[in-house]
N, C-alpha and C positions, 0 to 999 in steps of 0.2 A: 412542771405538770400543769396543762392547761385547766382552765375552770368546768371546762366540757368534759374533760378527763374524770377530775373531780367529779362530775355530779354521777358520769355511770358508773363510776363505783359505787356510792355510797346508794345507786340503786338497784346494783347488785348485790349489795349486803342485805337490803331489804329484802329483794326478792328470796334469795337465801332463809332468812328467818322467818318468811313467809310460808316457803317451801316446807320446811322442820316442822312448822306447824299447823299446816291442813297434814300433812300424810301421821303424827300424833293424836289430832283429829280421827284419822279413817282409820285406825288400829281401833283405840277405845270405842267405836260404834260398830263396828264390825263384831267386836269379844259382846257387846250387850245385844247384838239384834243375835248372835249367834245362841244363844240363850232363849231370846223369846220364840226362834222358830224352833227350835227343838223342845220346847215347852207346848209349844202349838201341834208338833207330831206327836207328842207322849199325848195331847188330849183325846187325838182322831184318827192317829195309824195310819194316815193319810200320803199313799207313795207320791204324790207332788210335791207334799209337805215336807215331807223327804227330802226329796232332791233339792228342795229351797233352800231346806238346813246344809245339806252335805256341799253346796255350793258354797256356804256362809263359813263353813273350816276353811274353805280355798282362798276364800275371803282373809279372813284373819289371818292367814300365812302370808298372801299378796301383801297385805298392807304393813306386812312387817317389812316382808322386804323390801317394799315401796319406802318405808322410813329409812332402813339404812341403807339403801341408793341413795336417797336426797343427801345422806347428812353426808357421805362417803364424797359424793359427789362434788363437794363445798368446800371440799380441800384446794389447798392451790397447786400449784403444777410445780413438781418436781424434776431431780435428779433423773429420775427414774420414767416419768409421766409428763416430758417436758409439754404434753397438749393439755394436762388439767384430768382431773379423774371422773370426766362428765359422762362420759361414754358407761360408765357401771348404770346410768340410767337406762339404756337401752338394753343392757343384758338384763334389768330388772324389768320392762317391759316383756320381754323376749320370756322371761321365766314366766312371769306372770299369764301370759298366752296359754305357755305348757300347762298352767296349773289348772285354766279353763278346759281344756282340751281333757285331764285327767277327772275334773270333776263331770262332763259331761258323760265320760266311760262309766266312771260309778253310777249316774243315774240310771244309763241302761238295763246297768249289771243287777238295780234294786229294782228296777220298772217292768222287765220284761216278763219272769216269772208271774206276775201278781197278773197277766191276763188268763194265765192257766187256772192260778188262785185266788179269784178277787175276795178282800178283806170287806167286812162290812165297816162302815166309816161311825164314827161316835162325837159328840159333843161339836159337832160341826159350826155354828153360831160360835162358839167362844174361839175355835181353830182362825174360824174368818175373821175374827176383828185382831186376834195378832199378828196372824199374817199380814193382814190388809195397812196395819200400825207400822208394822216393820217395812214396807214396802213405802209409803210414806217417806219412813226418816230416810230410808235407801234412795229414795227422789231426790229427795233437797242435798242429800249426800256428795250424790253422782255427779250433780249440776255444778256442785261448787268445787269438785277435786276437779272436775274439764277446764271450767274455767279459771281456776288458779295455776295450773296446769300450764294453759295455752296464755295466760299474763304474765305468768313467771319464767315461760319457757323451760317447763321440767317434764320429761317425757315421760317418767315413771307415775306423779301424780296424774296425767293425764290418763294414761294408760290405768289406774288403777279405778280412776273415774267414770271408766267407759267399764270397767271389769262390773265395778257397783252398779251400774247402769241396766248392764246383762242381769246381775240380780233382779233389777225390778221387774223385766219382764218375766222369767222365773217364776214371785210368786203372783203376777197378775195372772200368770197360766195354772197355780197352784188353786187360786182365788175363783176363777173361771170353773174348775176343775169340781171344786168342793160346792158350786151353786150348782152347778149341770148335777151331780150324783144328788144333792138334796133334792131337787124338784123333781127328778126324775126314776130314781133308782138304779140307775147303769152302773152299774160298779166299774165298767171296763175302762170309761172316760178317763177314771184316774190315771191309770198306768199310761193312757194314751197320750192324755195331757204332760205327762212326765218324759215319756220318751222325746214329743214333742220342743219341749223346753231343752231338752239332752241337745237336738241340732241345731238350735238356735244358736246355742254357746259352743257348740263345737264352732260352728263359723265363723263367729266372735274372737274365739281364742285363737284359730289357723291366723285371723285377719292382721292380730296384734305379733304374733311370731314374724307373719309375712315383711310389715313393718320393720318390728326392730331389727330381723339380718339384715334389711337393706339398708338402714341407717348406721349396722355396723360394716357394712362394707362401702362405706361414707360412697352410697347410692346418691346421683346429682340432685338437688332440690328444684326442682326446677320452678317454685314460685319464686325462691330467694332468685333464681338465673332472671326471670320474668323483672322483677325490682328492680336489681341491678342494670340488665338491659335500656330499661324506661328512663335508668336517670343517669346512665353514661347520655345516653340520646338527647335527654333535654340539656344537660351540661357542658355538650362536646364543646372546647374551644378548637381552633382552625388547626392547632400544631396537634392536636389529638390524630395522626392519621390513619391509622386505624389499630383495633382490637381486635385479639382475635382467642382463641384457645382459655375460652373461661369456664374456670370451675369452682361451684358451690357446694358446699357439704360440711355438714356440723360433727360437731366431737363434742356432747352434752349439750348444753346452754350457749358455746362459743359456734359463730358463724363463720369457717374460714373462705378466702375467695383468693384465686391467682388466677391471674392473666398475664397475657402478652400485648403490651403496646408498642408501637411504632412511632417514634418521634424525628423530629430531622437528623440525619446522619451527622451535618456538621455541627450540632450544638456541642457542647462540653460536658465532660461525666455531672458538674454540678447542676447545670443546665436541667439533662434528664432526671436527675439523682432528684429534684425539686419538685419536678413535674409528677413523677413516679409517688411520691410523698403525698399533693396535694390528689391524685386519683386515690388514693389509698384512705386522706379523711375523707372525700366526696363521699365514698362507698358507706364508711362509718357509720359518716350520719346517718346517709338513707335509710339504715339501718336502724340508727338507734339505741346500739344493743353491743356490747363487747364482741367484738371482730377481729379477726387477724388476716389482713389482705397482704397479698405480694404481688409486686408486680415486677415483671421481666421488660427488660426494653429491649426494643428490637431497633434497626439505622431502618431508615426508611428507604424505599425500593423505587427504580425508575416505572416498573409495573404500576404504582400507588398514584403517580403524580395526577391522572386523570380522577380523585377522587382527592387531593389535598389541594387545600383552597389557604395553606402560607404565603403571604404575598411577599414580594421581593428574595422570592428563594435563590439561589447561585448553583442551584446542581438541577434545578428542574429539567425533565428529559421531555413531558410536553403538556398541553395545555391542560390548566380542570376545568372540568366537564361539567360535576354533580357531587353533591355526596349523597353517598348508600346510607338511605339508611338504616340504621343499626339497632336491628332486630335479634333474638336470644338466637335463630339461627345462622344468624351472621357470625356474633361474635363466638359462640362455642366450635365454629368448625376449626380442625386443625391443620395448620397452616404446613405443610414440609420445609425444613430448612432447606435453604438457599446455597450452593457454592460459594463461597469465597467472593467480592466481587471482581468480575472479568474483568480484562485489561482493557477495553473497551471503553466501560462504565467507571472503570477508578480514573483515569486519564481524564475523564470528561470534570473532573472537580479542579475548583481553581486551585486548589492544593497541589494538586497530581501536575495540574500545567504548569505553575510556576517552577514547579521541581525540574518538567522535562525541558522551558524553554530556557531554565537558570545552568 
């Protein structure tokens, strides 16, 4: 095992107990601010204040589930799960959406009635500074589940990051809510401000659902294509002839990538078998991060030769021209296989001649 081997593990063991411990983190903050804001509606009857709290239960659920994704997650790949059990990240995203989506329903379902009925609001000064406290810790919360999230490469803290996040704007509308009725006496603001807050997070929650299906129908990434692309391009040596048929897509935390290369026909399986290996760590690095590349070799085509630039080739059919270059919509198009090659084209190798003139 290489020393480079070594090190991404031992910094994916990190990331791992990094991971365990922001989303243990956002469980225990979630159960205390769930508390101060419902403390904050028992003082004011306040339907923003409401829907602030009834988000903060969704809250607490998310981040549980968000715990055991992570930890579920950090298993290693089995019998059964030979791709690693990362993907339970994105079905925890994907829940976590729904659970946006059901907390927004609830606020309507408490918001709507109270324009018919508006509540007079009570001890509002003491409702604001816990709201206002709790929105706070839910700032610095949100900021560090994203970012631990998108360093650790964990979809679920990310995702429950941006959930906290939607909290804050919540009770900043809660907060908004309870000055407008102090200064002014509008009762109606409240419930308005809440339904309000209800589609923010409806959009929020569709947005993360939208997400996780398509990352579980290992939808193409198209920055990781963008990456890849740039540093086949800066890397190409001459025998690279071409790429074609690349595909990027994660399963948790792992970046998988397959393509098709094109190498000279007449090399040896060790030859390509070598070649195919060192494209495979190129990828790696660029990467940085645990990958699992494959690559298919393809013989290369008399079609090609105006774009390979092999010197001293024995099957060349005619001159190079240029190379293409290789852009993410170069190499993702897919190529149709080829016939067999013609008797034509087989004949033309010094293979084929010495056969026909011996």
């Amino acid at each position: 095992m290489s020393a480079r081997t070594d090190d991404l593990t031992v910094a994916h063991d990190h990331r791992i107990r990094a991971r365990i411990r922001a989303s243990l983190i956002s469980l225990v903050v979630a159960v205390v601010l769930f508390g101060v804001k419902f403390w904050a509606w028992h003082l004011t009857g306040s339907t923003a204040i409401l829907s602030d709290a009834l988000e903060s239960i969704v809250n607490i659920v998310a981040s549980a589930v968000a715990a055991f994704s992570v930890w579920f997650a950090s298993r290693p790949a089995d019998e059964n799960h030979p791709y690693g059990h990362g993907k339970v990240e994105d079905f925890s995203a994907g829940f976590e959406g729904a659970l946006i989506v059901l907390a927004a329903v609830g606020i309507l379902i408490s918001a709507v009635p109270r324009f018919f009925d508006p509540a007079v609001l009570e001890r509002i000064d003491s409702g604001l500074l816990l709201v206002f406290a709790a929105a706070v810790v839910n700032l610095v919360l949100g900021l560090f589940l994203v970012r631990q999230g998108r360093r650790h490469f964990s979809r679920a803290l990310e995702a429950d990051g941006r959930h906290v996040l939607a909290d804050v704007i919540t009770s900043a509308g809660a907060i908004g809510a309870l000055i407008v009725v102090s200064a002014t006496g509008w009762l109606w603001v409240d419930p308005l401000v809440a339904c309000l807050i209800a589609g923010q997070i409806l959009f929020s929650g569709f947005g993360l659902i939208r997400e996780s299906v398509g990352r579980l129908m290992d939808e193409a990434d198209v920055h990781v294509l963008d990456r890849v692309s740039e540093r086949l391009q800066e890397s190409r040596p001459p025998h690279w002839i071409d790429v074609h048929e690349l595909r990027a897509w994660w399963a948790g935390d792992v970046m998988h990538v397959d393509l098709h290369m094109a190498l000279p026909r007449y090399w040896s399986i060790e030859q390509s078998y070598a070649e195919a290996t060192a494209l495979e760590q190129e990828i790696g690095r660029a990467e940085g991060r645990r990958s699992s590349v494959v690559v298919h070799v393809d013989p290369c085509r008399p079609r090609m030769c105006p774009e390979c630039a092999v010197e001293n080739c024995p099957v060349r059919a005619s001159e190079f021209v240029g190379h293409r270059v290789w852009t993410k919509e170069h190499l993702v198009r897919t190529v149709p296989p080829e016939i067999p090659a013609e008797r034509g084209e087989a004949e033309s190798t010094p293979d084929a001649r010495s056969r026909r003139d011996g």
